[in-house]
PyMOL Python script that loads the backbone (N, CA, C, O; Angstrom):
from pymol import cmd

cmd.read_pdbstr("""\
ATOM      1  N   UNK A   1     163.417  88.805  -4.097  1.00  0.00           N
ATOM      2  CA  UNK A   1     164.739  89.356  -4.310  1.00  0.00           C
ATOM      3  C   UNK A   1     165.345  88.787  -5.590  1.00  0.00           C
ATOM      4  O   UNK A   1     166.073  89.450  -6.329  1.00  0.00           O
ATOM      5  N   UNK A   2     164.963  87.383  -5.827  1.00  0.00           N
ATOM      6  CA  UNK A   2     165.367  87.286  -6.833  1.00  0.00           C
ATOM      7  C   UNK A   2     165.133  87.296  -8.415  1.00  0.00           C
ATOM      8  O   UNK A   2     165.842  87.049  -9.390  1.00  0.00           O
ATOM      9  N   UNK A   3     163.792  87.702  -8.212  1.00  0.00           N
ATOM     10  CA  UNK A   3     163.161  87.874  -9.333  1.00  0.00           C
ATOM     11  C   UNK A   3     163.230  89.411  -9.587  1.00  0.00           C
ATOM     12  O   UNK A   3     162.809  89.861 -10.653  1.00  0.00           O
ATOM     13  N   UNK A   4     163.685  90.121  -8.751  1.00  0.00           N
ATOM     14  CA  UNK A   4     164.020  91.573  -8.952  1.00  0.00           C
ATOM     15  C   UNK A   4     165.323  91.959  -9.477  1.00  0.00           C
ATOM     16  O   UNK A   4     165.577  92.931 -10.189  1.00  0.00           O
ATOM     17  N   UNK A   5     166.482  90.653  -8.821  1.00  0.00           N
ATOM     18  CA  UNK A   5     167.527  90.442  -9.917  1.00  0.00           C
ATOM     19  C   UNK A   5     168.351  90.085 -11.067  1.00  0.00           C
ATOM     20  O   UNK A   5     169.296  90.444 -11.769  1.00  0.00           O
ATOM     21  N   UNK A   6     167.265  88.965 -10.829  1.00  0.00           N
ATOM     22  CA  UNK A   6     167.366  88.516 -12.643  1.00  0.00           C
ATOM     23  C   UNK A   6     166.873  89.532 -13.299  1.00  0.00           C
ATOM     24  O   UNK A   6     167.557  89.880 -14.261  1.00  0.00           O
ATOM     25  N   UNK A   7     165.761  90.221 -13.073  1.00  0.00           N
ATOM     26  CA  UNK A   7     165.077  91.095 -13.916  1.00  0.00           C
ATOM     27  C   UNK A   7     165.793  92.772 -14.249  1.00  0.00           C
ATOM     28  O   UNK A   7     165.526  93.552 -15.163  1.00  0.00           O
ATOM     29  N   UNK A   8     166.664  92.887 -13.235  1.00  0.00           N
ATOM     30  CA  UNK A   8     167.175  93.675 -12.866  1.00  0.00           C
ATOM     31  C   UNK A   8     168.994  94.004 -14.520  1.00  0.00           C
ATOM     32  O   UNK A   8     169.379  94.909 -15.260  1.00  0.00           O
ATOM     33  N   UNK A   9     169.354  92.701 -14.210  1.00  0.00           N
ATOM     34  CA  UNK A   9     170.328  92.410 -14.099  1.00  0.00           C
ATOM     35  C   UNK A   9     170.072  91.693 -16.331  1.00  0.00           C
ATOM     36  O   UNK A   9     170.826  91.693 -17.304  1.00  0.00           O
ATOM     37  N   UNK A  10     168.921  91.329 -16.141  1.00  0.00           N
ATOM     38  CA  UNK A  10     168.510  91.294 -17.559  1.00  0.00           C
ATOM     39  C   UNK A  10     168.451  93.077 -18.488  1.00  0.00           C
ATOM     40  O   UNK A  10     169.082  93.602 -19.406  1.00  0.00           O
ATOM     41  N   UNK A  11     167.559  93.388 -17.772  1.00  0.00           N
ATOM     42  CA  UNK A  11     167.507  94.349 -18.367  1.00  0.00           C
ATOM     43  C   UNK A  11     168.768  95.652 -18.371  1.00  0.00           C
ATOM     44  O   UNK A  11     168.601  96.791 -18.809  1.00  0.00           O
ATOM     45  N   UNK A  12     169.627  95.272 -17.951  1.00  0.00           N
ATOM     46  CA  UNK A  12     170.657  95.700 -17.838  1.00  0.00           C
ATOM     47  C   UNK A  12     171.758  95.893 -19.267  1.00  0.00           C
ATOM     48  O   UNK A  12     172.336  96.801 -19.864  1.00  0.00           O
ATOM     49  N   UNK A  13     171.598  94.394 -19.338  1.00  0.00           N
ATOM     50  CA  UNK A  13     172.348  93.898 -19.962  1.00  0.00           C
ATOM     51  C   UNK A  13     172.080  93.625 -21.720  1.00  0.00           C
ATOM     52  O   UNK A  13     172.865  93.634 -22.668  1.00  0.00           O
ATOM     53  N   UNK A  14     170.615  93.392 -21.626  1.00  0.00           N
ATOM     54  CA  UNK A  14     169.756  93.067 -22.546  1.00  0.00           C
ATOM     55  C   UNK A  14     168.511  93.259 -22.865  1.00  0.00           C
ATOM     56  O   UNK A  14     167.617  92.428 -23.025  1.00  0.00           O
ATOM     57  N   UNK A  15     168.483  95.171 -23.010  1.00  0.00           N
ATOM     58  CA  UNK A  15     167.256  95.760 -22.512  1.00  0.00           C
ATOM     59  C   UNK A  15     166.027  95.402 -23.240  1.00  0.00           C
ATOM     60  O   UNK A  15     164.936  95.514 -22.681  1.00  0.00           O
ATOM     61  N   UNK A  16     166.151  94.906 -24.661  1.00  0.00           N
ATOM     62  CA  UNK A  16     164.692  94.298 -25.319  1.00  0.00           C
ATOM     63  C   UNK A  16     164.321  92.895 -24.789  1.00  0.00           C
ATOM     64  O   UNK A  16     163.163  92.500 -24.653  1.00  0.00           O
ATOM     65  N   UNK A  17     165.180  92.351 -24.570  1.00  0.00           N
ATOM     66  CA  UNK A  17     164.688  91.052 -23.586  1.00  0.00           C
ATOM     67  C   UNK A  17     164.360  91.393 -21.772  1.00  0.00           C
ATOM     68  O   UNK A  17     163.898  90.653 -20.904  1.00  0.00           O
ATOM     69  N   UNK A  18     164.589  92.091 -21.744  1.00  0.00           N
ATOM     70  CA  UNK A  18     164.555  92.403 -19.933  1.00  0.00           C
ATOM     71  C   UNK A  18     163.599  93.138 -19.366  1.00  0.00           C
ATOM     72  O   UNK A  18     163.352  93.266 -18.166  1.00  0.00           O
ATOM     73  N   UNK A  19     162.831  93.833 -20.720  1.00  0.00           N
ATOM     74  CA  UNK A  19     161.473  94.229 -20.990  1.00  0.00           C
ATOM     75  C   UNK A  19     160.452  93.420 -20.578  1.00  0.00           C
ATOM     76  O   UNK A  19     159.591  93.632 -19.724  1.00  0.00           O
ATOM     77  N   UNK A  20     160.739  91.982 -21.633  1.00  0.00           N
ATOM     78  CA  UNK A  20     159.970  90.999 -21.030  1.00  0.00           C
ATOM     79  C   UNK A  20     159.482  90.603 -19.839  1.00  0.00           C
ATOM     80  O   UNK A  20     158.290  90.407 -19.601  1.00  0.00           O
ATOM     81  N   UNK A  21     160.579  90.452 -18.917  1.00  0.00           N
ATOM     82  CA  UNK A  21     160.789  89.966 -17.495  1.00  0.00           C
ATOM     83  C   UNK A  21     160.371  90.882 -16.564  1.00  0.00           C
ATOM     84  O   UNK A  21     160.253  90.593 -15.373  1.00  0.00           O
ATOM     85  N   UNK A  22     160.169  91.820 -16.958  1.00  0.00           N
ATOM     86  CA  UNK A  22     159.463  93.140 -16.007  1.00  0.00           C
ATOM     87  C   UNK A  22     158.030  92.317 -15.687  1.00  0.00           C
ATOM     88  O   UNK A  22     157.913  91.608 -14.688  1.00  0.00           O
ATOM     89  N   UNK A  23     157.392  92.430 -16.272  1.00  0.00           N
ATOM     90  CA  UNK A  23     155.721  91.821 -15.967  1.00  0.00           C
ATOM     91  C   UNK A  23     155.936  90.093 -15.487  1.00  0.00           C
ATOM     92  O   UNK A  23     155.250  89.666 -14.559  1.00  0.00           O
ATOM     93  N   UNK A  24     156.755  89.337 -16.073  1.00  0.00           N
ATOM     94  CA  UNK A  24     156.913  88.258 -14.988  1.00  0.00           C
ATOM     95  C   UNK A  24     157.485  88.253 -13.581  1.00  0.00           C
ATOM     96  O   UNK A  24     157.301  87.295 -12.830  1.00  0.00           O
ATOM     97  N   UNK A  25     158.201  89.363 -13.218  1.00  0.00           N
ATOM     98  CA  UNK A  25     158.730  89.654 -12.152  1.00  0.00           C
ATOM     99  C   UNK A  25     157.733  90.819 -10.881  1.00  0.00           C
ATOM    100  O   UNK A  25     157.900  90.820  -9.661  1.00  0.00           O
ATOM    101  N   UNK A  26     156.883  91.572 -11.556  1.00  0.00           N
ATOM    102  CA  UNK A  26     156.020  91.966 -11.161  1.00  0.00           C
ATOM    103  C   UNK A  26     154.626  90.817 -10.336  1.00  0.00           C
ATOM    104  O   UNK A  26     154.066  90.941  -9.246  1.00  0.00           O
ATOM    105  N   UNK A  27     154.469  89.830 -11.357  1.00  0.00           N
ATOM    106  CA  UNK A  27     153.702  88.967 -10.786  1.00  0.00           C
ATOM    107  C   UNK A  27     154.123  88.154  -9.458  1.00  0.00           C
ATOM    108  O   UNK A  27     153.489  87.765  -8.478  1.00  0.00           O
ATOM    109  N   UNK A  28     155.463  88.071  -9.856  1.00  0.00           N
ATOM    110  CA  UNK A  28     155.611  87.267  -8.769  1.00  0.00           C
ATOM    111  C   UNK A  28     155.988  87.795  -7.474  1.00  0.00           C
ATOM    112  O   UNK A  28     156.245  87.019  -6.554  1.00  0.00           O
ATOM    113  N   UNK A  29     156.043  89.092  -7.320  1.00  0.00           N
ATOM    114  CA  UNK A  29     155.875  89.844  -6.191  1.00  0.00           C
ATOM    115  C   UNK A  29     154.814  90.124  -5.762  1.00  0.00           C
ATOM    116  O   UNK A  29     154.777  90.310  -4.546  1.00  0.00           O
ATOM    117  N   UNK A  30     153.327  90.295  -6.662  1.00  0.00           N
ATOM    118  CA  UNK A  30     152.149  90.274  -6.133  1.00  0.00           C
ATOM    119  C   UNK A  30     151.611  89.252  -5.527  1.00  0.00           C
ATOM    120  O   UNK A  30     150.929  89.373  -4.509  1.00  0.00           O
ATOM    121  N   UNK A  31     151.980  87.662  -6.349  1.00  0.00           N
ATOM    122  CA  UNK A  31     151.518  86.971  -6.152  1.00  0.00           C
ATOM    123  C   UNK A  31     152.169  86.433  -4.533  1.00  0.00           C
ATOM    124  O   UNK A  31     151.387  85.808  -3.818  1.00  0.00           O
ATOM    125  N   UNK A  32     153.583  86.699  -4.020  1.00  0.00           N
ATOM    126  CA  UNK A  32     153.781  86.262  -2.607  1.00  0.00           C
ATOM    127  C   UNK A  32     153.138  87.299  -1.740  1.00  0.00           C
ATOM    128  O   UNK A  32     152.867  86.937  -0.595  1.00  0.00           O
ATOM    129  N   UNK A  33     152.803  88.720  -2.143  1.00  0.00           N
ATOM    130  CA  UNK A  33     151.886  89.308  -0.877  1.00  0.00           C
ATOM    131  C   UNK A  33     150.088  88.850  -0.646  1.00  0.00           C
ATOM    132  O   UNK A  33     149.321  88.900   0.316  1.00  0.00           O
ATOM    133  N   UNK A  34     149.947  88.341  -2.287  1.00  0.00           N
ATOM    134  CA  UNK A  34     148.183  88.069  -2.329  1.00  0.00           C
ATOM    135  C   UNK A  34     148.150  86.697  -1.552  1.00  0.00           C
ATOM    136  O   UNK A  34     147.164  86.294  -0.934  1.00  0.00           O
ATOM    137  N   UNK A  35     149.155  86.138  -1.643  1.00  0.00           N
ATOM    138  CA  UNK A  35     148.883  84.358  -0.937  1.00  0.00           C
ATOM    139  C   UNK A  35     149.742  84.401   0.233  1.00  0.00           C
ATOM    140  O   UNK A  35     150.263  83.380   0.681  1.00  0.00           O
ATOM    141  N   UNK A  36     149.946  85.838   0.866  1.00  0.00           N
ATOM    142  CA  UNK A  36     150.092  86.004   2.058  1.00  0.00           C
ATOM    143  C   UNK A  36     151.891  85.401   2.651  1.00  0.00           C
ATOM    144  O   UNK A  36     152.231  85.390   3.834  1.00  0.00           O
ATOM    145  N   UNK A  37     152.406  85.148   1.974  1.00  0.00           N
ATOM    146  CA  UNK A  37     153.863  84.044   2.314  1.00  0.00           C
ATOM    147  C   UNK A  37     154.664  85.381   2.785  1.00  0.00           C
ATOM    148  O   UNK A  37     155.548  85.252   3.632  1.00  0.00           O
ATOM    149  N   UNK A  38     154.268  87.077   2.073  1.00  0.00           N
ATOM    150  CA  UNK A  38     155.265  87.380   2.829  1.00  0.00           C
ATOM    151  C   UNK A  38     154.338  89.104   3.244  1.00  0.00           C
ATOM    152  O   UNK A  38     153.230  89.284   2.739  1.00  0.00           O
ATOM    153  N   UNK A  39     154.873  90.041   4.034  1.00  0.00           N
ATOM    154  CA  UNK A  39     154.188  91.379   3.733  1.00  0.00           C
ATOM    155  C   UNK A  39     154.854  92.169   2.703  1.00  0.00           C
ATOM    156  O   UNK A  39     156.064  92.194   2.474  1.00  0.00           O
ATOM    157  N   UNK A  40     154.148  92.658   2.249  1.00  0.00           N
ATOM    158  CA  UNK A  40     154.676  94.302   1.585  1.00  0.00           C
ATOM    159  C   UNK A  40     155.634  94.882   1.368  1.00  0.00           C
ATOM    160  O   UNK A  40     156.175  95.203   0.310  1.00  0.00           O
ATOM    161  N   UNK A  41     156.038  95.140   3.031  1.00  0.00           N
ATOM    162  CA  UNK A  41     157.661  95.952   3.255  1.00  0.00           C
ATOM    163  C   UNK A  41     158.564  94.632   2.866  1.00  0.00           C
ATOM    164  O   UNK A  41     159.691  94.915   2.461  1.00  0.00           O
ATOM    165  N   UNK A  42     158.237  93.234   2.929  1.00  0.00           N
ATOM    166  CA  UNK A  42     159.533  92.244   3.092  1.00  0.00           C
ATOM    167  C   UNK A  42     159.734  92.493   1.285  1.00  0.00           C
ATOM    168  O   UNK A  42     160.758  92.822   0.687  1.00  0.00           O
ATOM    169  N   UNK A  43     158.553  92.241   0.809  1.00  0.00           N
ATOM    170  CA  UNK A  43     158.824  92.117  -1.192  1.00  0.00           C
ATOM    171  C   UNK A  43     159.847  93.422  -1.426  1.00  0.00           C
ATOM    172  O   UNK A  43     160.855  93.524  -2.124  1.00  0.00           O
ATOM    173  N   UNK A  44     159.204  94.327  -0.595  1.00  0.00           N
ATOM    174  CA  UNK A  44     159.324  95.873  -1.325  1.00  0.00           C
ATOM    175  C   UNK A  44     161.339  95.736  -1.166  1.00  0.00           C
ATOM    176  O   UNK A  44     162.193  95.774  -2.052  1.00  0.00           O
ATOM    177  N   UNK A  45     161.485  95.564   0.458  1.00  0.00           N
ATOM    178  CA  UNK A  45     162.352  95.681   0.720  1.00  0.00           C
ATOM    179  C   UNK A  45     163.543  94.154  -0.029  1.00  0.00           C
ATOM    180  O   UNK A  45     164.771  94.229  -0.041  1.00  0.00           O
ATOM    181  N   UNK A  46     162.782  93.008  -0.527  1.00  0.00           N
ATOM    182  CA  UNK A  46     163.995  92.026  -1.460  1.00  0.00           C
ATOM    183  C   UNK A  46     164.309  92.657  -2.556  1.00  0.00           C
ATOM    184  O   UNK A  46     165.350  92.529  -3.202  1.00  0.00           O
ATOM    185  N   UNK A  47     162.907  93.729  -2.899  1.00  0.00           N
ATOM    186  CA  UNK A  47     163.409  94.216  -4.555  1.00  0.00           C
ATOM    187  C   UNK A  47     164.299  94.648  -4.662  1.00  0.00           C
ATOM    188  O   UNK A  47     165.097  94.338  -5.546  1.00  0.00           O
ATOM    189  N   UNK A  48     164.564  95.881  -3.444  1.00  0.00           N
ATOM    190  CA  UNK A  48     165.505  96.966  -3.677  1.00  0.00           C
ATOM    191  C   UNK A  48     166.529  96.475  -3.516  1.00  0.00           C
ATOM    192  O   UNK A  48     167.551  96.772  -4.135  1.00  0.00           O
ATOM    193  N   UNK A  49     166.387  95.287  -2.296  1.00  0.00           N
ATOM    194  CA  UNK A  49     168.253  94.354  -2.421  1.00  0.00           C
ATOM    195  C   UNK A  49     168.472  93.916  -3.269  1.00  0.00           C
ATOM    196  O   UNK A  49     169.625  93.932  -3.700  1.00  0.00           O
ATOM    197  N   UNK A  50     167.231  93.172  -4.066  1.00  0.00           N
ATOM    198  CA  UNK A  50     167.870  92.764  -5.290  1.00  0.00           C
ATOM    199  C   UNK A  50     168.447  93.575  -6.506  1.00  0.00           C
ATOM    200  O   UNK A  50     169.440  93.188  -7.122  1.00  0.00           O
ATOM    201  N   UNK A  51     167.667  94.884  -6.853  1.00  0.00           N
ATOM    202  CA  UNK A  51     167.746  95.858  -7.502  1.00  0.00           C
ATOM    203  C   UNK A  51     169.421  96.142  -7.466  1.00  0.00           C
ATOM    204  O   UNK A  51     170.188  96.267  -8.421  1.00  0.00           O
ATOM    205  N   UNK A  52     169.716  96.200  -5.942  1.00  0.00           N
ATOM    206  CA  UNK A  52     171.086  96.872  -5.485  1.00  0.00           C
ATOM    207  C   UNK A  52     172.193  96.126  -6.097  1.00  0.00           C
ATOM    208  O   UNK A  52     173.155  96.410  -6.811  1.00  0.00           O
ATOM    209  N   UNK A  53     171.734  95.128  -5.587  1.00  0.00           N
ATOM    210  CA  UNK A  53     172.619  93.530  -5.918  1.00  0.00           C
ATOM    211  C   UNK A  53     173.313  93.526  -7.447  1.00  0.00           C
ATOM    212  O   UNK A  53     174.507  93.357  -7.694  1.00  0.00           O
ATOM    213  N   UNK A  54     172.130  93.781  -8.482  1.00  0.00           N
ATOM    214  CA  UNK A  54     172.297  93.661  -9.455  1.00  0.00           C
ATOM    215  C   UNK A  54     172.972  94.764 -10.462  1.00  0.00           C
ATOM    216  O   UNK A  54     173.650  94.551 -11.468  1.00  0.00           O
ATOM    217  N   UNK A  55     172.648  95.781  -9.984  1.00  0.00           N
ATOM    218  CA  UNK A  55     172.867  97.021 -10.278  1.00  0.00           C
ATOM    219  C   UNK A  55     174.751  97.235 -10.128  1.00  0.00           C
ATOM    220  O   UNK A  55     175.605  97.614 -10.930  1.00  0.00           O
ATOM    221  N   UNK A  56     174.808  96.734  -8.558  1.00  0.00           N
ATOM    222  CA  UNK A  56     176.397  96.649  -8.054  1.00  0.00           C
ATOM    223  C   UNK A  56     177.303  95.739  -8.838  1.00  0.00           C
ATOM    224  O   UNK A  56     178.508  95.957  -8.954  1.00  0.00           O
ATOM    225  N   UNK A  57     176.649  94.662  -9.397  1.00  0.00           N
ATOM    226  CA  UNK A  57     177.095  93.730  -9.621  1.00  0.00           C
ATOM    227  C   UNK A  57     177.593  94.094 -11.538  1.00  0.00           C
ATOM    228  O   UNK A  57     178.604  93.652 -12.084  1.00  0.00           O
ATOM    229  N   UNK A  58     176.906  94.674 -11.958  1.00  0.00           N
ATOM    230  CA  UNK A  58     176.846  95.185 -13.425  1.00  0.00           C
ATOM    231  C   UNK A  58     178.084  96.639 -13.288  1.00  0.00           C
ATOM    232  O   UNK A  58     179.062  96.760 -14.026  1.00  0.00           O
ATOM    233  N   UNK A  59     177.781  97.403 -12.402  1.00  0.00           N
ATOM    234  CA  UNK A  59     178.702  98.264 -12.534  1.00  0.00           C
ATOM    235  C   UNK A  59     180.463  97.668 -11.988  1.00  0.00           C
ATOM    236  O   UNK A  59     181.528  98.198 -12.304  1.00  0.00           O
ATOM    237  N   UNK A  60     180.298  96.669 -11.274  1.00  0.00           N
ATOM    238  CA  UNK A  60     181.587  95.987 -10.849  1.00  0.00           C
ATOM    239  C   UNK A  60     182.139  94.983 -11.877  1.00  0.00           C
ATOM    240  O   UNK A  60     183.296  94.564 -11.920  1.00  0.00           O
ATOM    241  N   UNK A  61     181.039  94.642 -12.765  1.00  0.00           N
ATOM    242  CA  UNK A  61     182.287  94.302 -14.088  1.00  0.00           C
ATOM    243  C   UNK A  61     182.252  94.650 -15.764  1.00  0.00           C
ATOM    244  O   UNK A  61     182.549  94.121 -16.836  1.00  0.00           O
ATOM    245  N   UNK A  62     181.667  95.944 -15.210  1.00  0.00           N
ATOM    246  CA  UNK A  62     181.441  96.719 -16.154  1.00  0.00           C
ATOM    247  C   UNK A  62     182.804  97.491 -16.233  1.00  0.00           C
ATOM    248  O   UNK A  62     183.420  97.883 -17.224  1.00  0.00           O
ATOM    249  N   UNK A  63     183.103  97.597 -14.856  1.00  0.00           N
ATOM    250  CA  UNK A  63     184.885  98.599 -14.124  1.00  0.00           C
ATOM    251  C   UNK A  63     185.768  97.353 -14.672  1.00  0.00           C
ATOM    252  O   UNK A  63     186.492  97.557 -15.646  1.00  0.00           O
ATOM    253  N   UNK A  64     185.739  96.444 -14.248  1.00  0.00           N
ATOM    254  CA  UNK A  64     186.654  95.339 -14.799  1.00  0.00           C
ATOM    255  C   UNK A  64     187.050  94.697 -16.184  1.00  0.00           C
ATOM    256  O   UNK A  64     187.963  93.971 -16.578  1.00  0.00           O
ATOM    257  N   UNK A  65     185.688  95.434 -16.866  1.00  0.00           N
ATOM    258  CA  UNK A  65     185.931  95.183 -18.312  1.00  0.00           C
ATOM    259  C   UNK A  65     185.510  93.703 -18.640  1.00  0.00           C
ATOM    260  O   UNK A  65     185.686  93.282 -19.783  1.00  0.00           O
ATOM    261  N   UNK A  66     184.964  92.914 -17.679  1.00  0.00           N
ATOM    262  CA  UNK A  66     184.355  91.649 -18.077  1.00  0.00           C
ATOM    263  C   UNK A  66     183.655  91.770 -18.818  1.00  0.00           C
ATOM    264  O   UNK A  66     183.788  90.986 -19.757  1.00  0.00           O
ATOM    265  N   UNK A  67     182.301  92.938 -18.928  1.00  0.00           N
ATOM    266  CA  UNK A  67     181.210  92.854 -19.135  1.00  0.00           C
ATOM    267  C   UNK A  67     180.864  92.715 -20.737  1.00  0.00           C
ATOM    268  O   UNK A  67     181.327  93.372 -21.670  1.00  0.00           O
ATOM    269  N   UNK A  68     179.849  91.589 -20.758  1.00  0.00           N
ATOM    270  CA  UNK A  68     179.061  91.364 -21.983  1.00  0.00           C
ATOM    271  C   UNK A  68     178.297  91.585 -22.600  1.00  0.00           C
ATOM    272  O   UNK A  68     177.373  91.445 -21.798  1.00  0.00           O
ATOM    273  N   UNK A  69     177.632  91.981 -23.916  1.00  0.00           N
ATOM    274  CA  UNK A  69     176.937  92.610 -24.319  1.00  0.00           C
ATOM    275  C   UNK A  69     175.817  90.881 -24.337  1.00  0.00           C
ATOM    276  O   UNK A  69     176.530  90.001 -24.818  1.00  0.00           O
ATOM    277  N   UNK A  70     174.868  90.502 -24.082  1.00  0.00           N
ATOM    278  CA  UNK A  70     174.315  89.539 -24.678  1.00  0.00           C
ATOM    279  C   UNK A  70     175.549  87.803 -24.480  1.00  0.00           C
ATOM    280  O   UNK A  70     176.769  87.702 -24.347  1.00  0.00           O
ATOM    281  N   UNK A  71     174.549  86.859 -24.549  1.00  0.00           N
ATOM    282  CA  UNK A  71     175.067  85.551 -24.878  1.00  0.00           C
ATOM    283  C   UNK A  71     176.654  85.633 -25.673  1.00  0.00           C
ATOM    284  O   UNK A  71     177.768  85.213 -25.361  1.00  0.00           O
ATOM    285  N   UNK A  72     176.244  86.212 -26.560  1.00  0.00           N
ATOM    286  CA  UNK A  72     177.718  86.137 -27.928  1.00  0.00           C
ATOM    287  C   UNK A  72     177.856  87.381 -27.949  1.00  0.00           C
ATOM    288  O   UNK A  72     177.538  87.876 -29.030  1.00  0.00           O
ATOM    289  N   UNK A  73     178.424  88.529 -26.701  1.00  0.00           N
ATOM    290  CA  UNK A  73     179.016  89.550 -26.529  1.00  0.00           C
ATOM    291  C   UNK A  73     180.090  89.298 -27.372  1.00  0.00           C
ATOM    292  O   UNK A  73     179.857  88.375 -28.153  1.00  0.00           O
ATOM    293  N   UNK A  74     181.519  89.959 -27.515  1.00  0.00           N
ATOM    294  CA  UNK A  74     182.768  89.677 -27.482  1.00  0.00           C
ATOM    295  C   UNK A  74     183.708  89.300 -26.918  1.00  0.00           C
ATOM    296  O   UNK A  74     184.020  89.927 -25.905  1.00  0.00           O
ATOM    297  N   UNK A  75     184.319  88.446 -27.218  1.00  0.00           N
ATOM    298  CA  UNK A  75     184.792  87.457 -26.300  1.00  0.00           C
ATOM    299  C   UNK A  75     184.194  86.260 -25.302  1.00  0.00           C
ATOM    300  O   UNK A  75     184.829  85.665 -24.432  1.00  0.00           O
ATOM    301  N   UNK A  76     182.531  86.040 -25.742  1.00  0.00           N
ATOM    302  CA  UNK A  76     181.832  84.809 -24.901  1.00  0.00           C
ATOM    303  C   UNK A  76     182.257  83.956 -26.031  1.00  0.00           C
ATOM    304  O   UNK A  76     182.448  84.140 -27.233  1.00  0.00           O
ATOM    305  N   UNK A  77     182.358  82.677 -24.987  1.00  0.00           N
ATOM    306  CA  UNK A  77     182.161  81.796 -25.738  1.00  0.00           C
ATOM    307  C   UNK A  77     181.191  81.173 -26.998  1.00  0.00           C
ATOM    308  O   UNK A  77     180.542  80.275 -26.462  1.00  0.00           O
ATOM    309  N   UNK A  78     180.951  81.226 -27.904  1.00  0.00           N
ATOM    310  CA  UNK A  78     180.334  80.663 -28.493  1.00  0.00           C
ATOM    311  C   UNK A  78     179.942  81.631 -30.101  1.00  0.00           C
ATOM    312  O   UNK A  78     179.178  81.424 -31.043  1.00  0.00           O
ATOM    313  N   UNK A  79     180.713  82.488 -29.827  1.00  0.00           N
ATOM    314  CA  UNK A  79     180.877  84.178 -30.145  1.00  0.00           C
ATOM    315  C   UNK A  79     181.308  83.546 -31.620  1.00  0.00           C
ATOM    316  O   UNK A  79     181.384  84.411 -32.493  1.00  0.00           O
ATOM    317  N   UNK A  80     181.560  82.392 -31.990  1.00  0.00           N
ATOM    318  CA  UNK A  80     182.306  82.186 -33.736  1.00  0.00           C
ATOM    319  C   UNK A  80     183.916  81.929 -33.546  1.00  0.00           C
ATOM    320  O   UNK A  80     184.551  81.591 -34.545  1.00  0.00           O
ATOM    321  N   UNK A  81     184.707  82.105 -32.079  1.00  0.00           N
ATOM    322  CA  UNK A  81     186.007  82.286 -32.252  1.00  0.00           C
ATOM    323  C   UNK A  81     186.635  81.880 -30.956  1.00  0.00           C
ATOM    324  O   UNK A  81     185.974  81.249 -30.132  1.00  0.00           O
ATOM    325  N   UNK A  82     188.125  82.276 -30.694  1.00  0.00           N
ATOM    326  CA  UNK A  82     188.332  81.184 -29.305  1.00  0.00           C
ATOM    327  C   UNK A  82     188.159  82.766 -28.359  1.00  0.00           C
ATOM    328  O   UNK A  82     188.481  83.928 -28.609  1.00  0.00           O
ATOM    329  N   UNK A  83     187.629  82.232 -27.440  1.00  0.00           N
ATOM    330  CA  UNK A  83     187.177  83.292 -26.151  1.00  0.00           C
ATOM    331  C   UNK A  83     188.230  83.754 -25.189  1.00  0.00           C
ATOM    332  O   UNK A  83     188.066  84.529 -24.246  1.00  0.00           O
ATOM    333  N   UNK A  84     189.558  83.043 -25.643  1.00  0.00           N
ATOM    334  CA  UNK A  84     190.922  83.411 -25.137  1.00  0.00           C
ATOM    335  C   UNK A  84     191.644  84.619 -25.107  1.00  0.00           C
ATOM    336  O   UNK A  84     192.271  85.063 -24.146  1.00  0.00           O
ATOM    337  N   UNK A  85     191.424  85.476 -27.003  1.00  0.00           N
ATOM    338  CA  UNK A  85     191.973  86.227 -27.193  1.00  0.00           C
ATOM    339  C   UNK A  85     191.793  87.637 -26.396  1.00  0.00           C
ATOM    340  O   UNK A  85     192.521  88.594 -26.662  1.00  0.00           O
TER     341      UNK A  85
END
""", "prot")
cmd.dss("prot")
cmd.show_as("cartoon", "prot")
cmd.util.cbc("prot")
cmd.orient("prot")
């Protein structure tokens, strides 16, 4: 679940980097059904919560106007200026 939301929630936000995280996030869903820790339906079914999670979570402060483009969006900190304005 949670590698479906970071990945989720990256590529969202920061689609040439979140590219990346697709194939690390893929592995690590194969790798808990091949070493048996979980079944199929449990991965299948964290993705989509996570998927949801992230998805909800982007459009809820995307409505609020929080939302950032990247690290040094406008208005993050570190952006060159005070993050107040």
């Amino acid at each position: 679940m949670v590698a479906a939301a970071f990945t989720t929630a990256t590529v969202l936000t920061a689609p040439s980097a979140g590219l990346l995280t697709v194939p690390l996030a893929t592995v690590v869903c194969y790798g808990r059904v091949r070493t048996r820790v979980h079944w199929p339906g449990d991965v299948a079914g964290g993705a989509a919560l996570g998927i949801a999670i992230a998805v909800g979570q982007h459009r809820l402060l995307a409505h609020a106007g929080r939302l950032h483009r990247g690290p040094f969006g406008p208005g993050a900190a570190g952006a060159g200026g005070d993050s107040d304005q």
